[in-house]
C-alpha positions, 0 to 999 in steps of 0.5 A: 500500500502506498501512499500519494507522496505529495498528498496533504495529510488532515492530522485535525481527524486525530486525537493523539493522546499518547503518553497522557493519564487519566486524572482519577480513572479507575479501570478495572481490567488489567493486563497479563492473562486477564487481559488477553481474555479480554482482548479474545472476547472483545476484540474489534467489537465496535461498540464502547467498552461498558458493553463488555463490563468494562466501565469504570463506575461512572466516571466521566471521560476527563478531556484528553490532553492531545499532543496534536501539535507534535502528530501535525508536524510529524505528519504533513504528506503521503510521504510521512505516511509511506515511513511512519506507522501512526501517519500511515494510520492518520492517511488511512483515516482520511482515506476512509472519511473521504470515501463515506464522505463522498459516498453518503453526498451520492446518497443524498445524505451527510457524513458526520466525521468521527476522530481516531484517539490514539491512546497508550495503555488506557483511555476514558471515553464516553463508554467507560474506561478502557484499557488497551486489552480490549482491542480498537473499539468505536464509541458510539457514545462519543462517536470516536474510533480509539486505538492503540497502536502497539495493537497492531503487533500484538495482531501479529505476535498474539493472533498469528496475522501475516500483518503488513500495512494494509492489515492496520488499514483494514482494522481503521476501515472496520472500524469506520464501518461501526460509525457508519452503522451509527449514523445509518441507525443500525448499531441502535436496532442491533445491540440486544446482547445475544450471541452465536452464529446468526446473532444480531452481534455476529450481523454487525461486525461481518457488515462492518467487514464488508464496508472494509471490504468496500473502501478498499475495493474504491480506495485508489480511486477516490480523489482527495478533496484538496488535490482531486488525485486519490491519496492511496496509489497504490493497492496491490493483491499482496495488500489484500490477502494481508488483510484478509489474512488479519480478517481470518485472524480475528475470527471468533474460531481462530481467537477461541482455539488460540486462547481456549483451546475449544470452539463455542459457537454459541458464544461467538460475537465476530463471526468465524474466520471464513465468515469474515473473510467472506464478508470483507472479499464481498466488499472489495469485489464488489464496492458496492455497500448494498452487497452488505446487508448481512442481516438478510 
């Protein structure tokens, strides 16, 4: 995956509040053991933590002391964002709001862009309090999409992904996913707690791969609003098997055998591996975001 060298990059789409605390926050998942469970259960889940038990007990998310001065001067162009891992993340970022941009306007609707808080360790939202062992969520609460970047090692190290480039752009893509099932209503209709293969849960998150799939199958197509050139160039098979690869890796099957060493369907939030893959594949082959309509 490559990136538009002389592309301006948008760093106002993060937050990056890395290396700040939380005044007060009492969270109340740790790390080791605990939260590598956490992570299993939770992973890319999509909605805010307090869903898996994980808010702090009612206290209000403190405003985040953001370092953006230091994000904007690191990353300027597409060519910071070919070097470095957190532009690469903030380039993805505008990819993805520029493609739902454009494509609510050709729906005769209106995009609300959401930011991306980077986090280290632990991050109060809207939702609770969260540690970094839940994985990148999105807040519907706040309408934020939180990562920590240190995950997308871990996605590699701990959950056996091949990872590369376009593996990081497809959990951001996901995640966006989430906030347009937000503001399209469908996060609300679809959130009754039930699990297993054909749950509302399973639905949101395979949809949620399928406008993944979508972005990427437009992403070096789209133009840039400021420029009228796309800012991704280029986007390879290679790129796309990485991010099916990390699709499969994430799968509710995978993360059980891995972690629990037996397979419960009944208790699957994600979808399996081929499921994902699955859905993410109907996305790109298609782009066309009527082709992701899980629930039917």
């Amino acid at each position: 995956m490559q990136f538009d060298d002389d592309a301006d990059l948008d760093t106002s789409e993060v937050q990056d509040t890395r290396g700040s605390r939380i005044p007060g926050g009492g969270v109340t998942v740790g790390g080791g053991v605990i939260g590598l469970i956490v992570l299993a259960v939770g992973l890319l889940l999509g909605v805010g933590p307090d869903q898996l038990g994980l808010s702090s007990g009612g206290h209000r998310p403190a405003p985040p002391v953001s370092s953006l001065p230091q994000l904007a001067q690191s990353c300027r162009t597409g060519r910071d964002a070919n070097a470095r891992e957190d532009c690469r993340v903030v380039a993805v970022v505008n990819s993805v709001q520029d493609y739902w941009t454009q494509e609510f306007r050709d729906r005769h609707s209106t995009y609300r862009q959401a930011p991306t808080v980077f986090f280290s360790r632990q991050v109060a939202t809207a939702c609770g309090t969260a540690t970094s062992a839940v994985g990148p969520f999105y807040c519907p609460g706040d309408r934020k999409v939180y990562i920590d970047l240190d995950f997308f090692d871990e996605l590699r190290t701990k959950f056996g992904a091949s990872g590369g480039p376009f593996a990081q752009a497809y959990v951001v893509a996901h995640e966006y996913g989430h906030h347009v099932q937000d503001l399209t209503g469908v996060l609300a209709r679809n959130q009754d707690g039930r699990t297993g293969t054909s749950s509302a849960a399973v639905r949101t998150e395979l949809q949620a791969d399928c406008y993944a799939g979508v972005w990427a199958h437009h992403a070096t197509t789209a133009p840039d609003p400021a420029t009228g050139r796309p800012l991704i160039t280029s986007l390879t098979q290679a790129d796309i098997r990485d991010g099916l690869d990390a699709a499969a890796a994430v799968g509710d099957d995978r993360i059980q055998e891995r972690f629990q060493g037996r397979v419960n369907p009944e208790t699957w939030t994600h979808g399996s591996a081929a499921q994902r893959q699955q859905w993410f594949h109907q996305g790109y082959r298609t782009g066309d975001t009527a082709q992701c309509d899980t629930f039917r």
